[in-house]
C-alpha positions as CSV (number, residue, x, y, z in Angstrom):
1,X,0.0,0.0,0.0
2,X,2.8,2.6,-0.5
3,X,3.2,4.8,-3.4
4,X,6.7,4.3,-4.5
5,X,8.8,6.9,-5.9
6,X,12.2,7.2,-7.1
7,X,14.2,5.2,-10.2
8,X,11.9,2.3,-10.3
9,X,14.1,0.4,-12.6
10,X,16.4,0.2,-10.1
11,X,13.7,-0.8,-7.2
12,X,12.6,-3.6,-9.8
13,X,16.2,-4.8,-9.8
14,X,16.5,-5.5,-6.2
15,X,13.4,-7.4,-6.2
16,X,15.2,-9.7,-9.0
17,X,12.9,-8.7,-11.4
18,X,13.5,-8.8,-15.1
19,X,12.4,-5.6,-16.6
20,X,12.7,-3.9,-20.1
21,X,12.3,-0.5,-20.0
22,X,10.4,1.0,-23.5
23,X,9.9,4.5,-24.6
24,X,6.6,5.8,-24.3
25,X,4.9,8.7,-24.4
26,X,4.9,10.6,-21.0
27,X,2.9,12.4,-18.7
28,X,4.9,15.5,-19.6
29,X,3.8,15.1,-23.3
30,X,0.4,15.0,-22.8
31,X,0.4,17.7,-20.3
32,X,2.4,19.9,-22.9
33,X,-0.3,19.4,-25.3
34,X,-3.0,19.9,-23.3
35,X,-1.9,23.3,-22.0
36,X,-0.1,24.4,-25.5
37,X,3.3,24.5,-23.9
38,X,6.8,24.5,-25.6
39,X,9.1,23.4,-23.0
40,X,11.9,24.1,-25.0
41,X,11.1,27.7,-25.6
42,X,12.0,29.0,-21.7
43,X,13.1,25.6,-20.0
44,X,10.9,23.6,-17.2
45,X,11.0,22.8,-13.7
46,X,9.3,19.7,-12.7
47,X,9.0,18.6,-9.0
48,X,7.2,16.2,-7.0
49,X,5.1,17.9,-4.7
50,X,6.1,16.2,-1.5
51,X,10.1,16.5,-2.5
52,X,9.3,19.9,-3.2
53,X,8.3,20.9,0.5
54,X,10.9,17.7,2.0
55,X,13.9,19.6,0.4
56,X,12.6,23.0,0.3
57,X,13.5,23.3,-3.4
58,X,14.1,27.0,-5.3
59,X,11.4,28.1,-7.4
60,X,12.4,30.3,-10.7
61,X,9.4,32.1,-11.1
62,X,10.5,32.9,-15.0
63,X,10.2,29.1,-15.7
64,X,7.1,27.0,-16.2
65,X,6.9,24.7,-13.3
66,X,5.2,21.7,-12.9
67,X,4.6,20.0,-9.9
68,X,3.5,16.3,-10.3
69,X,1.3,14.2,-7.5
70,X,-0.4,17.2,-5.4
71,X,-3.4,14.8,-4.5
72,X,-0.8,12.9,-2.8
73,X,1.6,15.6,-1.0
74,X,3.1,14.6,2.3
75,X,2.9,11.0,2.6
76,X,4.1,8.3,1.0
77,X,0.9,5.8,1.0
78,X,-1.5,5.0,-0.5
79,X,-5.3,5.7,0.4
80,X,-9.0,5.0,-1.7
81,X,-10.1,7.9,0.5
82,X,-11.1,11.7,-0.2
83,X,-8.5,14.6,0.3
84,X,-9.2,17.2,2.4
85,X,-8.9,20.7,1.4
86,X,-6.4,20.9,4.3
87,X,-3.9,18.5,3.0
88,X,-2.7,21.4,0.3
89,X,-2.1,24.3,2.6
90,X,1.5,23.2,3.8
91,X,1.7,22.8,-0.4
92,X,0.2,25.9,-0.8
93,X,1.9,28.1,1.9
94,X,5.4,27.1,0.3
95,X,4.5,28.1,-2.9
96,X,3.2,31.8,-1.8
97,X,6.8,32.4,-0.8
98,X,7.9,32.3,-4.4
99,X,4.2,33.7,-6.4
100,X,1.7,35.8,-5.7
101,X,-1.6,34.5,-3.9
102,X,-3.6,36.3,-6.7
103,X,-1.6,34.1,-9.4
104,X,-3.2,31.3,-11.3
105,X,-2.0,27.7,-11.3
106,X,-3.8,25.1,-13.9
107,X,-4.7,21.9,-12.2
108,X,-3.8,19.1,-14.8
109,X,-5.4,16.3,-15.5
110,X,-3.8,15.0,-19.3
111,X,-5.5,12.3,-21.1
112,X,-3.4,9.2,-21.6
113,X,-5.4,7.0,-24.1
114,X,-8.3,7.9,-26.1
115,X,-11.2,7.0,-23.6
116,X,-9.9,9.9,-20.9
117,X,-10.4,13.6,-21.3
118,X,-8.2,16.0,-20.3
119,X,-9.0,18.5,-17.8
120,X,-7.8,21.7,-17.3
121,X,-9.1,23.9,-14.1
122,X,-7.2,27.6,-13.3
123,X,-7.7,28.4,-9.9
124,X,-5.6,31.5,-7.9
125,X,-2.6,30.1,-6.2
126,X,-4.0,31.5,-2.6
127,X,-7.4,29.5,-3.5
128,X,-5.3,25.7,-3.9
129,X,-7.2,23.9,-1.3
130,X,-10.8,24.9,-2.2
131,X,-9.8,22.7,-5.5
132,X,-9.6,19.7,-3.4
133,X,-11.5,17.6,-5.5
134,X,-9.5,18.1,-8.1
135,X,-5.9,17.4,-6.8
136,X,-5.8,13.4,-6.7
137,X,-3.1,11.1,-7.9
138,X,-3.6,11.2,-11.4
139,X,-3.2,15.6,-11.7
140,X,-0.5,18.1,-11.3
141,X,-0.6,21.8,-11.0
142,X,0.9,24.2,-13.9
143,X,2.3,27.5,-12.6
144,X,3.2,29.6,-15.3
145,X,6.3,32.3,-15.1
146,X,5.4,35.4,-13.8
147,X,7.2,37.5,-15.9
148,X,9.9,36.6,-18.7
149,X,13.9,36.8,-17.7
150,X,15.0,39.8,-19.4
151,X,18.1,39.0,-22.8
152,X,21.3,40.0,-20.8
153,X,23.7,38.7,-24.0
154,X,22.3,41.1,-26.5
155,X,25.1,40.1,-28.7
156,X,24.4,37.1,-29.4
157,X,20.4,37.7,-29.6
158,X,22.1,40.2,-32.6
159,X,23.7,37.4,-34.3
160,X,20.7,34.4,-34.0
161,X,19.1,35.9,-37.7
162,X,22.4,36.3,-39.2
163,X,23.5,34.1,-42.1
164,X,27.2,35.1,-41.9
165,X,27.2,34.0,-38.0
166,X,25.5,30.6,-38.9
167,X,28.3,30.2,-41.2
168,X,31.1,30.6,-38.7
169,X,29.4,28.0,-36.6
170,X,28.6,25.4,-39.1
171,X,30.6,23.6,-42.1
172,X,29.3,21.9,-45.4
173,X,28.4,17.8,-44.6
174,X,31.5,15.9,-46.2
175,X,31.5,12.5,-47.8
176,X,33.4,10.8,-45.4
């Protein structure tokens, strides 16, 4: 009956378990459709919401942020019963040091396989526990930047259309 995090791979070794591990298509990729997101364009932080309060992580508040498994913050086991609205405010407290309480978070829920529909809920960060219902195993909460990181090498931004800089970085394909 526990939820078990961490490099399952390994955990499946030590139980002499013969496993094959197989690309797939993620949780992250769904979630990325679903909310229209191009990780590559600013970065992402991802972080499970029980590590995140355990080891006090740093927020950047310029980067998207994802934080996986809110319906299960602060314990480790597994339960068929309801959350309480309460079980989010130690979650939502730590969060309020790094965004506003009037900022929005998206609560998650990215369909897997065809039969599931993906849902998407905003709700004001200072709000979190009054969605409750919402936060179970399957979500995670979205928290957009709050504002973008200024250019600080505005050389090279000059350079990124230029033809003649491409060409100092690159050389013709050869044969070989």
């Amino acid at each position: 009956n526990r939820i078990v995090k961490g490099n399952l791979l390994n955990l499946a070794r030590e139980e002499r378990l013969h496993v094959r591990l197989m690309p797939g298509i993620s949780a992250i990729d769904c979630m990325s459709v679903d909310l229209e997101l191009d990780p590559a364009h600013s970065g992402l932080q991802i972080y499970d919401a029980t590590d995140l309060l355990l080891k006090q992580r740093p927020i950047q508040t310029d980067v998207p942020c994802f934080v996986w498994q809110p319906g299960a913050v602060e314990s480790n086991l597994f339960t068929t019963s309801q959350n309480k609205p309460e079980r989010f405010v130690h979650l939502k407290d730590y969060l309020l040091k790094f965004y506003p309480s009037n900022h929005l978070v998206t609560i998650v829920t990215s369909a897997f396989n065809p039969a599931i529909h993906s849902d998407l809920t905003s709700i004001q960060l200072g709000n979190l526990e009054k969605a409750y219902n919402k936060l179970h195993a399957s979500s995670s909460l979205y928290i957009q930047p709050i504002k973008n990181r200024p250019i600080v090498d505005k050389l090279l931004f000059m350079t990124l259309e230029s033809e003649e800089h491409l060409q100092l970085l690159t050389k013709p394909f050869s044969k070989d």
